[in-house]
Structures are given as C-alpha cells and as structure tokens.
N, C-alpha and C positions, 0 to 999 in steps of 0.2 A: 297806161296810155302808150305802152311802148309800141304795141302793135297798130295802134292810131298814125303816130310816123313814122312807121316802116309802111305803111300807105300809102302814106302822102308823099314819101321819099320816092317809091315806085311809080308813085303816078307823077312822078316832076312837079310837084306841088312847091311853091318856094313862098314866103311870109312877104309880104308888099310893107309890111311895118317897119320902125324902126323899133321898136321896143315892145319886148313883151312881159308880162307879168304871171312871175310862179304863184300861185296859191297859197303853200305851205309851203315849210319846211322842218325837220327836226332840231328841236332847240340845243345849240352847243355844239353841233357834228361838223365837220369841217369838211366842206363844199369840193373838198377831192378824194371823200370815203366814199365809197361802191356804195353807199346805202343811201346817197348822200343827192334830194332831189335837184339841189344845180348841177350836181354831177351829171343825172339822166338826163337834163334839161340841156347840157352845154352837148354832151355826148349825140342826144337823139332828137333832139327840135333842130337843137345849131348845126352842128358838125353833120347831122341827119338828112338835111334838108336842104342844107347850103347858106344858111341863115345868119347875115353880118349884123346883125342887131345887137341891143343889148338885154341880157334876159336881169330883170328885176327882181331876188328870193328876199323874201321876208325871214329878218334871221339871220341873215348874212352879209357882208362888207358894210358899208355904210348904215344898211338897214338892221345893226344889232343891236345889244344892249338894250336898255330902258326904254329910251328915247326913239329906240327902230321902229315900231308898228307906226309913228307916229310921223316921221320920213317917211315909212312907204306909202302912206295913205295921202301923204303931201306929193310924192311922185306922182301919183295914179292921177291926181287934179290935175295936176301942172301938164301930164302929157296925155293923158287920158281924153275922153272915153275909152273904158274896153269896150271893143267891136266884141269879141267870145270870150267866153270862158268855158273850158271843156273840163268838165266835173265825170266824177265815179262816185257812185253811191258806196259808204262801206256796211260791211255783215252788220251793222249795229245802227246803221242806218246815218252815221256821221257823213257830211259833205264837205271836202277839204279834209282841217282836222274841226270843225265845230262837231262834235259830240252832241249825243240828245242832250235837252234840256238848254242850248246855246241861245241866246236871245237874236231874236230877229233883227233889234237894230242893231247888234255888233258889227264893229270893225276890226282890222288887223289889229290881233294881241297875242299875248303867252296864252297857251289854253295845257291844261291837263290832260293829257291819253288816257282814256278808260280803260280800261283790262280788257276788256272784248278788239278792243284796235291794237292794243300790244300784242297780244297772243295772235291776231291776223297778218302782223304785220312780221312775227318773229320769222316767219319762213325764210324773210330774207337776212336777217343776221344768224350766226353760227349759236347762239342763242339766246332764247326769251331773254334773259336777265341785261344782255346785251345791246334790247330795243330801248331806247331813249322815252320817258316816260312823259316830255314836255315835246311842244312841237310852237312855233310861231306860223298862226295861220288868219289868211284873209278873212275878215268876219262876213256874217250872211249879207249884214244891210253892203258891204262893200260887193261882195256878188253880186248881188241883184240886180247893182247900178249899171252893170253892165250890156249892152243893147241886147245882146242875144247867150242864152246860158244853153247849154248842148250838155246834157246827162245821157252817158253811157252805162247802162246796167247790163253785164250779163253774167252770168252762171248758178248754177244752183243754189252756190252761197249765199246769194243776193236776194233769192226770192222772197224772202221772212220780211226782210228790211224793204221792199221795195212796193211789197204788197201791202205794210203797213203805211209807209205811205203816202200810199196813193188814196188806199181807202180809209184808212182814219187818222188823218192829218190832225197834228193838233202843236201846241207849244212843246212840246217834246221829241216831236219831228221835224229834225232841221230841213228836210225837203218843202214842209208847207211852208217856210220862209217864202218859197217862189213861186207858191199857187196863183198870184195876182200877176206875174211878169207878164208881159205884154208878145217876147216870144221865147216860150221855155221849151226846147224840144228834148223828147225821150226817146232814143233808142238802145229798145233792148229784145235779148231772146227770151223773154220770160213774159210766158202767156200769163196774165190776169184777169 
C-alpha cells in the first residue's frame, strides 16, 4: 500500500478523520521494527500525508495481549464506522492476515501464518525463519462492517488467488466473505 500514499501524498490528499484503523499486524514485533505495520503506517499514512490522527494496530499498545483483539473491536464501536478500508489480496488469497478457511463472522484475533504468507512475506526480512509465524488481524465480519472495502490486486502473483476468487467463491475464500457488501470495489491489472 505503500505506493497507494505516495499518491495520495502527491496529490495533497490529507485524512479529514481523527482516527484510523490498521488491519493487521505481526504478533510480538515491536512497532519500531522496519517490518513492523505501525511503523509503515506512522512513517507513510502519518508522517506521509500530514496526518495528526491516531492510527489504531491491533497487536500493539493497548491493543495487546489476551484481552487486545477485544479493545480493538470495542474501539472500532465507540468511534467508528469505517468510512474504508483499503485491502490487498495475498498469493494465497488471505485478506489482511485471515487465511483461507477463516470464518466469515470473525473478528479481530491471533490468527496463524500459513507457509504460503510466510515465504511471500520473507522478502522483506533478511530471512524466512525470521518472518513472525503469528499475526493479530481484523477479522472478516469486522471488515465487512465497514461502508466501503476498496481491493487492490495487482501483478502476476495475484492472478491464481484472484481469479479463484472471483470465480469460485466458496467458505475457503476469504474474498467471498464480501460478495454481499453493498459497496466492494476492485481495482486491479489483471484481466479476468
């Protein structure tokens, strides 16, 4: 998403919110590691955009331990609706970090990395063994609630997981979680 606000920074886009909400996060990484999504989030939404808000990671400060997914989801009520939520599809077809087979009414919890999201995601630590095998992520039914969900897919990687789907949605694809939203928009370069 990085290139999403170096965009939006370019085009003097600035967030009219006071508060925004990360998705996921890596479980146990401390929110000042380079790998580390409040890191990208403070560095390239906040500091990116001009953005005096407060960004919300599930995972992290307040929202840790046990009791975190269960804070963050009480935050989300209290100040919420999300207006967006801006999603990427991954090679395995996980949304956030929900993995296939993630149930539709999930909410923010500890989820498991599959092997396919580890080894995608190793590029960016120095190595595989060094990518975090747990992740605290927003669940689907908490996505969904949100008025408008915006899925970005693009490159070759994607095409497998994106083409499934679309065309054979099923409880194992956590994208059919949103086939009912009212406004789910796709933009990607990958003809289908």
């Amino acid at each position: 998403m990085v290139g999403v606000y170096k965009k939006l920074a370019k085009s003097g886009f600035v967030p009219r919110c006071s508060d925004a909400f990360a998705l996921d996060e890596y479980d146990g990484i401390a929110p000042s590691d380079s790998n580390s999504y409040a890191n990208e989030l403070h560095r390239e939404f906040s500091k990116g955009l001009g953005w005096r808000g407060e960004i919300h990671v599930p995972g992290q400060g307040k929202y840790s331990g046990e009791e975190g997914p269960t804070i963050f989801e009480e935050a989300i009520a209290e100040l919420g609706p999300l207006s967006v939520q801006l999603l990427g599809l991954g090679v395995n077809g996980h949304v956030a970090f929900n993995e296939p087979g993630s149930a539709f009414n999930s909410r923010t919890r500890r989820v498991k990395l599959h092997m396919e999201t580890i080894e995608a995601n190793s590029v960016h630590f120095d190595d595989v063994s060094l990518v975090p095998t747990h992740a605290v992520s927003q669940g689907l039914a908490t996505i969904s609630r949100a008025t408008t969900l915006l899925l970005l897919v693009f490159g070759a990687a994607k095409v497998e997981a994106l083409t499934r789907a679309v065309r054979d949605p099923g409880l194992t694809t956590p994208f059919a979680a949103f086939a009912d939203h009212p406004d789910l928009n796709l933009i990607t370069d990958i003809n289908l």
